[in-house]
C-alpha positions in Angstrom: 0.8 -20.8 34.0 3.9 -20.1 31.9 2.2 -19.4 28.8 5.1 -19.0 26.4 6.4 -22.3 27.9 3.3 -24.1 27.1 3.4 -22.7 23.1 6.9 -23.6 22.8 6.3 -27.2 24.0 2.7 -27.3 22.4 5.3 -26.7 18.7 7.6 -29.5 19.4 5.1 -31.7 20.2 2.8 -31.2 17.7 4.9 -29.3 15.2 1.4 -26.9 14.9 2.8 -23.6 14.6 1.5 -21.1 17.3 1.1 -17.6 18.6 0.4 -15.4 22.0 -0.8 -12.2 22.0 -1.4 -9.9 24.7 -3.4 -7.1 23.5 -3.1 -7.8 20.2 0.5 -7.4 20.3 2.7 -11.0 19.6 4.8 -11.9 22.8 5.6 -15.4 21.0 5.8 -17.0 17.4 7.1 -20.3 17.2 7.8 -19.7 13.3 9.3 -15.9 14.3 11.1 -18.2 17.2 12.2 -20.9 14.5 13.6 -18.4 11.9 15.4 -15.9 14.2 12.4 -13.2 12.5 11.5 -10.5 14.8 8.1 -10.5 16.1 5.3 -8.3 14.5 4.3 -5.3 16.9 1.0 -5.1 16.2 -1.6 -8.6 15.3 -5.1 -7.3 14.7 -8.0 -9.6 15.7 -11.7 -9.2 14.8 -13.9 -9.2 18.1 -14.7 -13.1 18.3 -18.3 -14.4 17.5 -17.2 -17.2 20.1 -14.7 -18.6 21.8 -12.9 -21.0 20.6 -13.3 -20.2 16.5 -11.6 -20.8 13.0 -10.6 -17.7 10.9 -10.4 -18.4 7.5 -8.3 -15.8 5.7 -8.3 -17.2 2.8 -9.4 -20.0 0.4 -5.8 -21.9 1.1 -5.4 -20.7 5.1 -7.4 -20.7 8.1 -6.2 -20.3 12.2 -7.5 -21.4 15.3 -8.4 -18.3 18.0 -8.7 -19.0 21.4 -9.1 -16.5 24.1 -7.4 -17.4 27.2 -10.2 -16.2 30.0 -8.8 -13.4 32.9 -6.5 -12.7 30.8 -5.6 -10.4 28.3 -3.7 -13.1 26.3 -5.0 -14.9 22.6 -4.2 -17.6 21.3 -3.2 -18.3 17.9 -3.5 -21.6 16.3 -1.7 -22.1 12.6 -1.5 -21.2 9.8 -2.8 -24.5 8.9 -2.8 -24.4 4.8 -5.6 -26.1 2.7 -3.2 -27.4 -0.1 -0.1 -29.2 -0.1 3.2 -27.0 0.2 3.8 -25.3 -2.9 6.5 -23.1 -3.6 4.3 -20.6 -4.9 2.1 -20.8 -1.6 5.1 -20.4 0.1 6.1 -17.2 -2.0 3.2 -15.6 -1.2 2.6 -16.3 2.2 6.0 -14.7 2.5 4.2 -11.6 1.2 1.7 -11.6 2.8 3.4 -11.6 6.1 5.9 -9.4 4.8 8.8 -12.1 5.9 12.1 -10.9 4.1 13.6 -13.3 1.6 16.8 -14.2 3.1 14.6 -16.0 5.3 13.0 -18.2 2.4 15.1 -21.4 2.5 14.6 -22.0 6.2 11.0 -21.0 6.0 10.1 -23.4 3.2 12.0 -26.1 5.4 9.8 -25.6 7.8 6.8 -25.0 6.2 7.0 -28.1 4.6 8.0 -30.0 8.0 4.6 -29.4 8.7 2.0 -32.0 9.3 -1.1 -32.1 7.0 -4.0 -31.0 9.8 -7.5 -31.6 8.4 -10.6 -28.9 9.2 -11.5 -31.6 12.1 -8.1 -32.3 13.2 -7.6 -28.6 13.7 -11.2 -28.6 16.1 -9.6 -31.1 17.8 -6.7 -28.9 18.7 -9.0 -26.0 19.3 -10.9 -28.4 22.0 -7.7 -29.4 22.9 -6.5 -26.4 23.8 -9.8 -24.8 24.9 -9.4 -27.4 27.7 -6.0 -26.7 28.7 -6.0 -23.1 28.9 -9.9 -22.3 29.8 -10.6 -25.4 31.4 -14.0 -25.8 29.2 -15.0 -28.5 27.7 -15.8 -28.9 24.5 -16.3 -31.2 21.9 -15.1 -31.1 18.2 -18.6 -31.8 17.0 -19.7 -28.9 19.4 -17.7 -26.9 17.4 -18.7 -28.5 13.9 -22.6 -28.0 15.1 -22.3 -24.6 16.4 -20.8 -23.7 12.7 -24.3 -25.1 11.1 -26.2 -23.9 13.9 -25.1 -20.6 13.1 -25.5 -21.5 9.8 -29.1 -22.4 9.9 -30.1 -19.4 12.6 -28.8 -16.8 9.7 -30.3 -18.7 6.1 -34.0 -18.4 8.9 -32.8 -14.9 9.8 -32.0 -13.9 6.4 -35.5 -15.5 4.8 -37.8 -13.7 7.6 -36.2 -10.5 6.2 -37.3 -11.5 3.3 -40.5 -12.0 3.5 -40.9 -9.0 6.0 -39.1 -7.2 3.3 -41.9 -8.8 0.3 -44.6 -7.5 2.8 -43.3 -4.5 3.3 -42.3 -3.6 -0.4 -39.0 -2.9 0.8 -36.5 -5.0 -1.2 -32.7 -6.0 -0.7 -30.1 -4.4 -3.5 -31.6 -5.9 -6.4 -29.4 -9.0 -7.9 -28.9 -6.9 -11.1 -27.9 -4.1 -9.2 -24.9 -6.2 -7.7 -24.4 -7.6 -10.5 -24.3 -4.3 -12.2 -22.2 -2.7 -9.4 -19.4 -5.8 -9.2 -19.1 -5.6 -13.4 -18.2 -1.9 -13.4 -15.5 -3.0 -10.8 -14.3 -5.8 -12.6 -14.3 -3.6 -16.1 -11.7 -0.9 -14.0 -13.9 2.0 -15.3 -13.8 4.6 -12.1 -15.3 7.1 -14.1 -18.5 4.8 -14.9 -18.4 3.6 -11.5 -18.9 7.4 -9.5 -21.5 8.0 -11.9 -23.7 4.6 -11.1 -23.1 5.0 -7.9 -23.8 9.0 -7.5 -27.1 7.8 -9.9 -28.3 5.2 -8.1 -27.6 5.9 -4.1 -31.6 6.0 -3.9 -31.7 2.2 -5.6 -29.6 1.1 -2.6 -30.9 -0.9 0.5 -28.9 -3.9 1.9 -32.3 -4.8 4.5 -31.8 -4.7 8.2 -28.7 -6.4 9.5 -28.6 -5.4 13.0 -30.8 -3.6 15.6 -28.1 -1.2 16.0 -27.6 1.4 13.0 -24.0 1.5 13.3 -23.3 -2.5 13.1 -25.6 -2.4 10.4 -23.5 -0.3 8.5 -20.5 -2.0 9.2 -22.2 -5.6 8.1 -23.2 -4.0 5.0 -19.9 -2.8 3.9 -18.4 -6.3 5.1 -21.4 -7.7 2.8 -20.7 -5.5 0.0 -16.5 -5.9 0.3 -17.0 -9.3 0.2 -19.2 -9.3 -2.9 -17.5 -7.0 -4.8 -14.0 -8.6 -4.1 -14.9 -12.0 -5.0 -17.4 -11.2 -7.8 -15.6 -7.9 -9.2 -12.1 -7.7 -8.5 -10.6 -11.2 -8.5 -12.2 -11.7 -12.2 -11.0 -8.7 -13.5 -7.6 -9.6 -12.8 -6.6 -8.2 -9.3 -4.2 -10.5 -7.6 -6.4 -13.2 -4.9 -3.4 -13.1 -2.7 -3.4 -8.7 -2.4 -7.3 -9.1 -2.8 -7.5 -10.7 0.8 -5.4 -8.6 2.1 -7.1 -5.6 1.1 -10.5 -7.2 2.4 -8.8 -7.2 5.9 -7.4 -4.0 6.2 -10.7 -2.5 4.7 -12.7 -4.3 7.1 -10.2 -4.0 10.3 -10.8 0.0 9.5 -14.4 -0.1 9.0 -14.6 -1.9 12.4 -12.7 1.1 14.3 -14.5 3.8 13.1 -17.6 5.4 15.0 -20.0 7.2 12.4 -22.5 6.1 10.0 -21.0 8.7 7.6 -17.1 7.5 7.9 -18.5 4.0 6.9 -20.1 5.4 3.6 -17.1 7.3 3.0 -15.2 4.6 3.6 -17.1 2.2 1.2 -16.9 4.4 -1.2 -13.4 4.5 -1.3 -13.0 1.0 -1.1 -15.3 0.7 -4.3 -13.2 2.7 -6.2 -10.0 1.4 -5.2 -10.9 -2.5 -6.2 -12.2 -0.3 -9.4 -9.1 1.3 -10.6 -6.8 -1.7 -9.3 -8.9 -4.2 -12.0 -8.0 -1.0 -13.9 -4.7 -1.2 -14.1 -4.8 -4.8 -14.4 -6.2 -4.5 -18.7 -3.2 -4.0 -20.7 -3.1 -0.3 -22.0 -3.2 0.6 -25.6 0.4 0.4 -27.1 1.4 -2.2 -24.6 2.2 -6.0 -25.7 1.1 -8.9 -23.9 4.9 -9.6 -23.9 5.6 -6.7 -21.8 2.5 -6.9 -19.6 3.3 -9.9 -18.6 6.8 -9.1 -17.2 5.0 -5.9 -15.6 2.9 -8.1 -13.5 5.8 -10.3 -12.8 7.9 -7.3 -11.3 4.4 -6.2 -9.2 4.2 -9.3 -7.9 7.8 -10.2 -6.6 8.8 -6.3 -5.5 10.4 -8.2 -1.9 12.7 -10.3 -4.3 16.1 -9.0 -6.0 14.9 -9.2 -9.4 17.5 -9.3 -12.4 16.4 -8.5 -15.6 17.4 -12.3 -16.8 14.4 -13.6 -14.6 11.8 -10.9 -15.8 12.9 -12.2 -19.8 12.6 -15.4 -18.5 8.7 -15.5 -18.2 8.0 -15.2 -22.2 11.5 -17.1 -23.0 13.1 -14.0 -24.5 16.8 -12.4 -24.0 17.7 -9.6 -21.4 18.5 -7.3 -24.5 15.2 -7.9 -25.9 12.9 -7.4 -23.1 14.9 -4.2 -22.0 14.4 -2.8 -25.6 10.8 -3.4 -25.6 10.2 -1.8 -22.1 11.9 1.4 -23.6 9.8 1.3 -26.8 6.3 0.7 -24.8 6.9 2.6 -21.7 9.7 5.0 -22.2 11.7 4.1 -19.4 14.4 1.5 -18.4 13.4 -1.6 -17.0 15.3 -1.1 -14.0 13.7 1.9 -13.3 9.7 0.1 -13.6 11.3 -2.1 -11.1 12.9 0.2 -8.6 9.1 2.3 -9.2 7.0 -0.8 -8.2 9.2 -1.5 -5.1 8.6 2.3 -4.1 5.5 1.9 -4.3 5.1 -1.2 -2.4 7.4 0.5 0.5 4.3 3.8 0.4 2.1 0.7 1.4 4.1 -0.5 3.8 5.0 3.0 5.5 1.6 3.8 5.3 -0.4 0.2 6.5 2.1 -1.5 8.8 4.7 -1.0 11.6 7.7 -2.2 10.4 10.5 0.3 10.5 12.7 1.6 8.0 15.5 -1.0 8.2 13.0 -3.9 8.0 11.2 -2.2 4.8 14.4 -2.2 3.3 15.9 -5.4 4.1 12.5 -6.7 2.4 12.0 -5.1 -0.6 16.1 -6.1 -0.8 17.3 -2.7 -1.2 21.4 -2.8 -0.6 21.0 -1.2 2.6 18.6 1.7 5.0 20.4 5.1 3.2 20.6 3.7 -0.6 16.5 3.0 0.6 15.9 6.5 2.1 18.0 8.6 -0.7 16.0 6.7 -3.7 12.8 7.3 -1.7 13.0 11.2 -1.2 14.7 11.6 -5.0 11.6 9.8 -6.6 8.8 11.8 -3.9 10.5 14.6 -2.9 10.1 13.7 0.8 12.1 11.0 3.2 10.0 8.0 4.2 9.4 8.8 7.8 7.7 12.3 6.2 5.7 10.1 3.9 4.4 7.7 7.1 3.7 10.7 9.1 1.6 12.6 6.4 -0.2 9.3 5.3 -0.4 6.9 7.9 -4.1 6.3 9.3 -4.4 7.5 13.0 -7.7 6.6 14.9 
Protein backbone atom coordinates (compact mmCIF):
# COMPACT_ATOMS: atom_id res chain seq x y z
CA UNK A 1 0.00 0.00 0.00
CA UNK A 2 0.94 3.56 -0.87
CA UNK A 3 0.78 4.88 2.54
CA UNK A 4 1.37 8.59 1.90
CA UNK A 5 -1.37 8.27 -0.82
CA UNK A 6 -3.81 6.94 1.56
CA UNK A 7 -3.15 10.07 4.28
CA UNK A 8 -3.38 12.48 1.65
CA UNK A 9 -6.78 11.16 0.45
CA UNK A 10 -7.83 10.15 4.06
CA UNK A 11 -7.40 14.66 4.55
CA UNK A 12 -9.50 15.51 1.68
CA UNK A 13 -11.96 13.36 2.54
CA UNK A 14 -12.37 13.79 5.97
CA UNK A 15 -10.52 17.05 6.31
CA UNK A 16 -8.93 15.17 9.74
CA UNK A 17 -5.54 16.30 9.65
CA UNK A 18 -2.85 13.41 9.64
CA UNK A 19 0.69 12.16 10.06
CA UNK A 20 3.22 9.08 8.96
CA UNK A 21 6.08 8.36 10.65
CA UNK A 22 8.68 5.90 10.06
CA UNK A 23 10.82 5.62 12.99
CA UNK A 24 9.59 8.36 14.64
CA UNK A 25 10.66 10.54 11.99
CA UNK A 26 7.54 12.49 9.83
CA UNK A 27 7.58 11.31 6.13
CA UNK A 28 3.98 13.09 5.71
CA UNK A 29 1.96 16.06 7.35
CA UNK A 30 -1.12 17.00 5.73
CA UNK A 31 -1.02 20.42 7.67
CA UNK A 32 3.09 20.68 6.86
CA UNK A 33 1.70 19.57 3.15
CA UNK A 34 -1.18 22.27 3.35
CA UNK A 35 1.12 25.19 4.50
CA UNK A 36 4.26 24.58 2.39
CA UNK A 37 6.05 24.06 6.36
CA UNK A 38 8.84 21.74 6.32
CA UNK A 39 8.45 18.58 8.02
CA UNK A 40 9.80 18.08 11.69
CA UNK A 41 12.87 15.67 11.69
CA UNK A 42 12.30 14.04 14.64
CA UNK A 43 8.36 13.08 16.27
CA UNK A 44 8.84 11.40 19.62
CA UNK A 45 6.20 8.68 20.61
CA UNK A 46 5.83 7.15 24.05
CA UNK A 47 5.93 3.12 23.69
CA UNK A 48 2.04 2.40 23.23
CA UNK A 49 -0.05 0.80 26.06
CA UNK A 50 -2.09 -0.59 22.99
CA UNK A 51 -2.73 -0.30 19.73
CA UNK A 52 -4.95 1.72 18.47
CA UNK A 53 -4.87 4.63 21.47
CA UNK A 54 -5.72 8.40 22.21
CA UNK A 55 -2.91 10.74 23.52
CA UNK A 56 -4.06 13.45 25.26
CA UNK A 57 -1.47 16.24 25.41
CA UNK A 58 -3.33 18.48 26.82
CA UNK A 59 -6.62 19.58 28.41
CA UNK A 60 -7.68 21.36 24.81
CA UNK A 61 -5.78 18.48 22.38
CA UNK A 62 -5.64 14.92 22.04
CA UNK A 63 -4.43 12.50 18.78
CA UNK A 64 -5.15 9.25 17.54
CA UNK A 65 -1.93 6.65 17.33
CA UNK A 66 -2.12 3.77 15.37
CA UNK A 67 0.75 1.43 14.65
CA UNK A 68 0.66 0.08 11.20
CA UNK A 69 1.82 -3.77 11.88
CA UNK A 70 5.20 -5.13 9.72
CA UNK A 71 5.95 -2.02 9.50
CA UNK A 72 7.97 0.51 10.95
CA UNK A 73 5.43 3.23 10.07
CA UNK A 74 2.77 5.24 12.88
CA UNK A 75 0.12 6.70 12.37
CA UNK A 76 -0.96 9.95 13.54
CA UNK A 77 -4.43 10.94 13.92
CA UNK A 78 -5.21 15.04 14.68
CA UNK A 79 -4.75 17.27 16.43
CA UNK A 80 -8.35 17.12 17.16
CA UNK A 81 -8.98 20.31 19.73
CA UNK A 82 -11.40 20.16 22.64
CA UNK A 83 -12.72 23.89 22.24
CA UNK A 84 -13.92 25.76 19.46
CA UNK A 85 -11.05 27.63 17.35
CA UNK A 86 -9.85 30.38 19.21
CA UNK A 87 -7.37 32.69 18.17
CA UNK A 88 -5.54 32.36 21.18
CA UNK A 89 -5.55 28.41 20.82
CA UNK A 90 -4.32 28.95 17.64
CA UNK A 91 -1.37 31.31 18.94
CA UNK A 92 -0.31 28.86 21.04
CA UNK A 93 -0.49 25.79 19.20
CA UNK A 94 1.74 27.69 16.88
CA UNK A 95 4.14 27.69 19.81
CA UNK A 96 4.01 24.81 20.69
CA UNK A 97 4.88 23.36 17.42
CA UNK A 98 7.23 25.92 16.89
CA UNK A 99 5.36 26.89 13.37
CA UNK A 100 6.81 30.41 12.20
CA UNK A 101 4.36 33.26 12.10
CA UNK A 102 4.31 34.08 8.54
CA UNK A 103 2.51 30.95 8.37
CA UNK A 104 -0.38 32.22 10.83
CA UNK A 105 -3.05 33.43 8.32
CA UNK A 106 -3.11 30.24 6.29
CA UNK A 107 -2.88 28.13 9.41
CA UNK A 108 -5.78 29.69 11.21
CA UNK A 109 -7.72 29.20 7.73
CA UNK A 110 -7.28 26.00 8.07
CA UNK A 111 -7.46 25.24 11.48
CA UNK A 112 -10.77 26.63 11.51
CA UNK A 113 -11.84 24.63 8.23
CA UNK A 114 -11.77 21.97 10.48
CA UNK A 115 -14.61 19.81 11.43
CA UNK A 116 -15.70 19.67 15.16
CA UNK A 117 -14.68 15.63 15.86
CA UNK A 118 -16.21 14.51 19.26
CA UNK A 119 -14.05 11.91 21.77
CA UNK A 120 -16.32 9.09 20.03
CA UNK A 121 -16.23 10.43 16.58
CA UNK A 122 -12.43 10.37 16.86
CA UNK A 123 -12.72 6.24 18.07
CA UNK A 124 -14.49 5.87 15.17
CA UNK A 125 -11.76 7.07 12.99
CA UNK A 126 -9.26 5.11 15.12
CA UNK A 127 -11.52 1.81 14.25
CA UNK A 128 -11.70 3.16 11.11
CA UNK A 129 -8.41 3.26 10.40
CA UNK A 130 -7.29 0.27 12.60
CA UNK A 131 -9.33 -1.62 9.90
CA UNK A 132 -7.85 -0.26 6.88
CA UNK A 133 -4.33 -0.35 7.68
CA UNK A 134 -4.10 -3.49 10.28
CA UNK A 135 -6.99 -5.22 9.13
CA UNK A 136 -8.41 -5.73 12.87
CA UNK A 137 -11.44 -5.20 13.82
CA UNK A 138 -12.48 -3.19 16.33
CA UNK A 139 -15.18 -1.52 17.77
CA UNK A 140 -15.47 2.05 19.14
CA UNK A 141 -16.98 0.77 22.27
CA UNK A 142 -14.06 -1.72 22.37
CA UNK A 143 -12.02 1.11 22.66
CA UNK A 144 -14.38 3.24 25.07
CA UNK A 145 -14.45 -0.17 27.37
CA UNK A 146 -10.86 -0.95 27.23
CA UNK A 147 -10.29 2.84 28.61
CA UNK A 148 -12.56 1.82 31.84
CA UNK A 149 -11.30 -1.53 31.89
CA UNK A 150 -8.02 -0.19 32.32
CA UNK A 151 -9.55 2.12 34.43
CA UNK A 152 -11.02 -0.25 36.88
CA UNK A 153 -7.87 -2.96 36.74
CA UNK A 154 -5.65 0.12 38.16
CA UNK A 155 -8.27 1.98 41.02
CA UNK A 156 -8.28 -2.53 42.14
CA UNK A 157 -4.44 -2.43 41.61
CA UNK A 158 -3.96 0.70 43.24
CA UNK A 159 -6.43 -0.28 46.50
CA UNK A 160 -4.58 -3.83 46.97
CA UNK A 161 -1.49 -1.70 47.39
CA UNK A 162 -3.12 -0.18 49.78
CA UNK A 163 -4.17 -2.40 51.93
CA UNK A 164 -0.91 -4.54 51.48
CA UNK A 165 0.75 -1.33 52.21
CA UNK A 166 -1.86 -0.76 55.72
CA UNK A 167 -0.67 -4.35 56.52
CA UNK A 168 2.61 -3.91 56.01
CA UNK A 169 2.98 -0.41 57.77
CA UNK A 170 4.53 0.71 54.71
CA UNK A 171 2.65 3.85 53.46
CA UNK A 172 2.42 5.85 50.08
CA UNK A 173 3.98 9.69 50.25
CA UNK A 174 1.77 11.00 52.79
CA UNK A 175 -1.06 13.49 51.26
CA UNK A 176 0.54 16.32 53.43
CA UNK A 177 3.79 15.49 52.21
CA UNK A 178 2.52 16.23 48.51
CA UNK A 179 0.80 18.72 49.44
CA UNK A 180 3.71 20.13 51.20
CA UNK A 181 6.20 19.27 48.28
CA UNK A 182 3.72 20.88 45.31
CA UNK A 183 3.22 24.31 47.73
CA UNK A 184 7.04 24.90 47.95
CA UNK A 185 6.90 24.57 44.10
CA UNK A 186 4.06 26.71 43.59
CA UNK A 187 5.64 29.49 46.23
CA UNK A 188 9.13 29.49 43.69
CA UNK A 189 11.25 29.15 46.91
CA UNK A 190 14.31 26.77 45.48
CA UNK A 191 16.20 27.34 48.44
CA UNK A 192 13.20 25.98 50.78
CA UNK A 193 12.66 23.32 48.32
CA UNK A 194 16.55 21.53 48.38
CA UNK A 195 16.23 21.78 52.01
CA UNK A 196 12.68 19.75 52.32
CA UNK A 197 13.65 17.62 50.00
CA UNK A 198 17.54 16.96 51.27
CA UNK A 199 15.38 16.68 54.93
CA UNK A 200 12.92 14.56 54.09
CA UNK A 201 14.36 11.84 51.33
CA UNK A 202 13.69 9.16 54.22
CA UNK A 203 9.75 10.35 54.42
CA UNK A 204 9.56 9.35 50.66
CA UNK A 205 7.88 6.12 49.33
CA UNK A 206 5.65 6.25 46.18
CA UNK A 207 4.50 2.11 46.88
CA UNK A 208 5.28 -0.46 44.28
CA UNK A 209 4.44 0.49 40.72
CA UNK A 210 6.02 -2.12 38.80
CA UNK A 211 7.81 -5.56 39.31
CA UNK A 212 10.65 -4.10 37.61
CA UNK A 213 12.78 -1.43 39.73
CA UNK A 214 13.67 0.59 36.84
CA UNK A 215 9.84 1.11 35.51
CA UNK A 216 9.07 1.73 38.89
CA UNK A 217 11.15 4.64 38.97
CA UNK A 218 10.21 5.93 35.91
CA UNK A 219 6.27 5.68 36.88
CA UNK A 220 7.09 7.47 39.98
CA UNK A 221 8.63 10.42 38.50
CA UNK A 222 5.75 10.39 35.77
CA UNK A 223 3.47 10.31 39.05
CA UNK A 224 5.28 12.93 40.75
CA UNK A 225 5.75 15.36 37.32
CA UNK A 226 2.34 15.03 36.92
CA UNK A 227 1.43 16.11 40.47
CA UNK A 228 3.58 18.66 40.93
CA UNK A 229 2.81 20.25 37.45
CA UNK A 230 -0.78 20.36 37.86
CA UNK A 231 -0.88 20.98 41.61
CA UNK A 232 2.41 23.25 41.95
CA UNK A 233 3.37 24.86 38.94
CA UNK A 234 0.27 25.88 36.96
CA UNK A 235 -1.14 27.70 40.28
CA UNK A 236 1.73 29.43 40.94
CA UNK A 237 1.65 31.05 37.70
CA UNK A 238 3.81 28.98 35.13
CA UNK A 239 2.20 29.19 31.79
CA UNK A 240 -0.29 25.63 31.10
CA UNK A 241 0.69 25.84 27.50
CA UNK A 242 5.02 25.71 28.43
CA UNK A 243 3.80 23.48 31.49
CA UNK A 244 2.82 20.63 29.08
CA UNK A 245 5.49 20.92 27.17
CA UNK A 246 7.89 20.70 29.84
CA UNK A 247 5.89 17.45 31.19
CA UNK A 248 6.85 15.83 27.77
CA UNK A 249 10.17 16.53 27.39
CA UNK A 250 10.83 15.63 31.12
CA UNK A 251 9.06 12.48 30.73
CA UNK A 252 10.38 11.58 26.91
CA UNK A 253 13.95 11.85 28.86
CA UNK A 254 13.12 9.94 31.86
CA UNK A 255 11.95 7.14 29.52
CA UNK A 256 15.49 6.93 27.65
CA UNK A 257 17.58 6.80 30.40
CA UNK A 258 18.83 3.29 31.99
CA UNK A 259 19.73 3.88 35.77
CA UNK A 260 17.80 4.13 38.83
CA UNK A 261 20.18 6.95 39.91
CA UNK A 262 19.84 9.17 36.51
CA UNK A 263 16.06 9.04 37.23
CA UNK A 264 16.49 10.57 40.80
CA UNK A 265 18.85 12.97 39.44
CA UNK A 266 16.70 13.71 36.91
CA UNK A 267 13.62 14.31 39.25
CA UNK A 268 15.39 16.29 41.09
CA UNK A 269 16.09 18.62 38.51
CA UNK A 270 12.78 18.68 37.30
CA UNK A 271 11.56 19.73 40.88
CA UNK A 272 13.54 22.53 40.93
CA UNK A 273 13.07 23.77 37.55
CA UNK A 274 9.00 23.92 37.91
CA UNK A 275 10.35 25.62 41.41
CA UNK A 276 12.24 28.52 40.19
CA UNK A 277 9.99 28.94 36.94
CA UNK A 278 6.76 29.66 39.59
CA UNK A 279 9.71 31.79 40.83
CA UNK A 280 10.05 33.96 38.41
CA UNK A 281 6.50 34.10 37.72
CA UNK A 282 5.86 36.57 41.52
CA UNK A 283 6.54 40.06 40.60
CA UNK A 284 10.00 41.15 42.23
CA UNK A 285 10.27 43.89 44.77
CA UNK A 286 10.48 47.30 42.92
CA UNK A 287 8.51 45.97 39.99
CA UNK A 288 4.84 47.28 39.05
CA UNK A 289 2.11 45.20 38.16
CA UNK A 290 2.08 47.57 35.10
CA UNK A 291 5.44 46.37 34.02
CA UNK A 292 4.99 42.81 34.92
CA UNK A 293 2.37 42.44 32.96
CA UNK A 294 4.02 43.55 29.68
CA UNK A 295 7.07 41.24 30.91
CA UNK A 296 4.95 38.24 30.60
CA UNK A 297 3.46 39.50 27.46
CA UNK A 298 6.94 39.74 25.71
CA UNK A 299 7.73 35.91 27.38
CA UNK A 300 4.91 34.69 25.93
CA UNK A 301 4.93 35.95 22.17
CA UNK A 302 9.03 35.75 21.72
CA UNK A 303 8.08 34.04 17.86
CA UNK A 304 6.12 37.30 17.08
CA UNK A 305 7.68 40.79 15.92
CA UNK A 306 6.79 42.65 18.83
CA UNK A 307 6.62 46.59 18.61
CA UNK A 308 6.73 48.41 21.69
CA UNK A 309 2.99 49.91 20.64
CA UNK A 310 1.52 46.29 21.27
CA UNK A 311 3.47 45.65 24.60
CA UNK A 312 1.82 49.42 25.90
CA UNK A 313 -1.14 48.15 24.55
CA UNK A 314 -1.94 45.49 27.23
CA UNK A 315 -2.40 48.17 30.28
CA UNK A 316 -3.73 50.99 27.74
CA UNK A 317 -0.66 53.16 28.18
CA UNK A 318 1.67 55.15 25.48
CA UNK A 319 4.88 53.66 23.93
CA UNK A 320 6.80 56.64 25.81
CA UNK A 321 5.34 55.66 29.02
CA UNK A 322 5.93 51.99 29.11
CA UNK A 323 9.54 52.47 27.71
CA UNK A 324 10.23 54.97 30.62
CA UNK A 325 8.92 52.64 33.23
CA UNK A 326 10.95 49.62 31.94
CA UNK A 327 14.17 51.81 32.38
CA UNK A 328 13.17 53.02 35.89
CA UNK A 329 12.23 49.28 37.17
CA UNK A 330 14.70 47.28 35.24
CA UNK A 331 17.43 49.44 34.08
CA UNK A 332 17.42 48.54 30.66
CA UNK A 333 15.56 49.46 27.37
CA UNK A 334 12.63 47.63 26.46
CA UNK A 335 13.88 46.55 23.30
CA UNK A 336 16.68 45.06 24.88
CA UNK A 337 14.14 42.70 27.54
CA UNK A 338 12.66 41.80 24.32
CA UNK A 339 15.64 40.91 22.13
CA UNK A 340 16.82 38.94 25.85
CA UNK A 341 13.58 36.80 26.11
CA UNK A 342 13.86 35.78 22.39
CA UNK A 343 17.62 34.67 23.22
CA UNK A 344 16.61 32.90 25.55
CA UNK A 345 13.87 31.11 23.84
CA UNK A 346 16.37 30.33 20.84
CA UNK A 347 18.98 28.50 23.98
CA UNK A 348 15.76 26.30 24.30
CA UNK A 349 15.33 25.68 21.08
CA UNK A 350 19.17 24.94 20.18
CA UNK A 351 19.33 23.02 23.07
CA UNK A 352 15.59 20.78 22.93
CA UNK A 353 14.82 20.56 19.27
CA UNK A 354 16.22 19.97 15.71
CA UNK A 355 15.50 22.84 13.88
CA UNK A 356 18.39 24.52 12.35
CA UNK A 357 19.68 27.89 12.54
CA UNK A 358 17.69 29.48 9.65
CA UNK A 359 14.41 28.03 10.96
CA UNK A 360 15.15 29.41 14.70
CA UNK A 361 15.54 32.61 13.18
CA UNK A 362 12.84 32.85 10.75
CA UNK A 363 10.72 32.03 13.99
CA UNK A 364 11.66 34.06 16.65
CA UNK A 365 11.39 36.81 13.39
CA UNK A 366 14.81 37.91 13.60
CA UNK A 367 15.61 40.04 10.17
CA UNK A 368 17.62 37.24 8.88
CA UNK A 369 20.33 34.01 9.92
CA UNK A 370 23.74 36.52 10.57
CA UNK A 371 21.77 39.57 12.37
CA UNK A 372 20.56 36.06 14.55
CA UNK A 373 24.01 34.49 14.95
CA UNK A 374 26.02 38.03 15.55
CA UNK A 375 23.27 39.09 18.44
CA UNK A 376 23.66 35.51 19.75
CA UNK A 377 27.47 35.35 20.27
CA UNK A 378 27.59 39.30 21.43
CA UNK A 379 24.98 38.54 24.30
CA UNK A 380 26.88 34.76 25.25
CA UNK A 381 30.04 35.06 24.04
CA UNK A 382 29.73 31.91 21.87
CA UNK A 383 27.85 31.29 18.21
CA UNK A 384 24.74 29.20 18.42
CA UNK A 385 25.94 26.01 16.93
CA UNK A 386 28.77 26.21 19.99
CA UNK A 387 25.98 26.70 22.36
CA UNK A 388 23.87 23.43 20.84
CA UNK A 389 26.99 21.43 20.88
CA UNK A 390 27.99 22.24 24.60
CA UNK A 391 24.30 21.94 25.80
CA UNK A 392 22.37 19.71 23.76
CA UNK A 393 21.31 16.31 25.56
CA UNK A 394 23.02 13.32 23.80
CA UNK A 395 21.83 9.69 24.91
Amino acid sequence: MDYIHFCRSYFNVTHIPVSLLENSVPVYSSISEALSIPLEKKFPLFPPSRNPEICILSPDLEYGHIEIENTDLDLILGPIFNLSISDELIRQFMHEQMIPLQYKEALSDLLYSLPKISHIQLLENLSLLHLCLNDHCITPEDLFEEDEKNLLLRSQAELKHHCENLENEHFHTSYAYELQLCELVRNGTPEELKNFLFSSQSLWYSGKLSSSPLRHAKNTFISLISKVALIGAIPGGVNIEKTYQLIDEYVQECELLQSIDSINRLQYTMLLDFCQRAGEQKIPAGISSEVYLCMNYIRTHTNESIHIEDVAAQINRSSSYIMKRFKSELGIHINAYIMRCKLEEAKSLLVYSEKTLSEISNYLCFSNQSYFQNTFKKQYGITPLQYRKKHQKIY
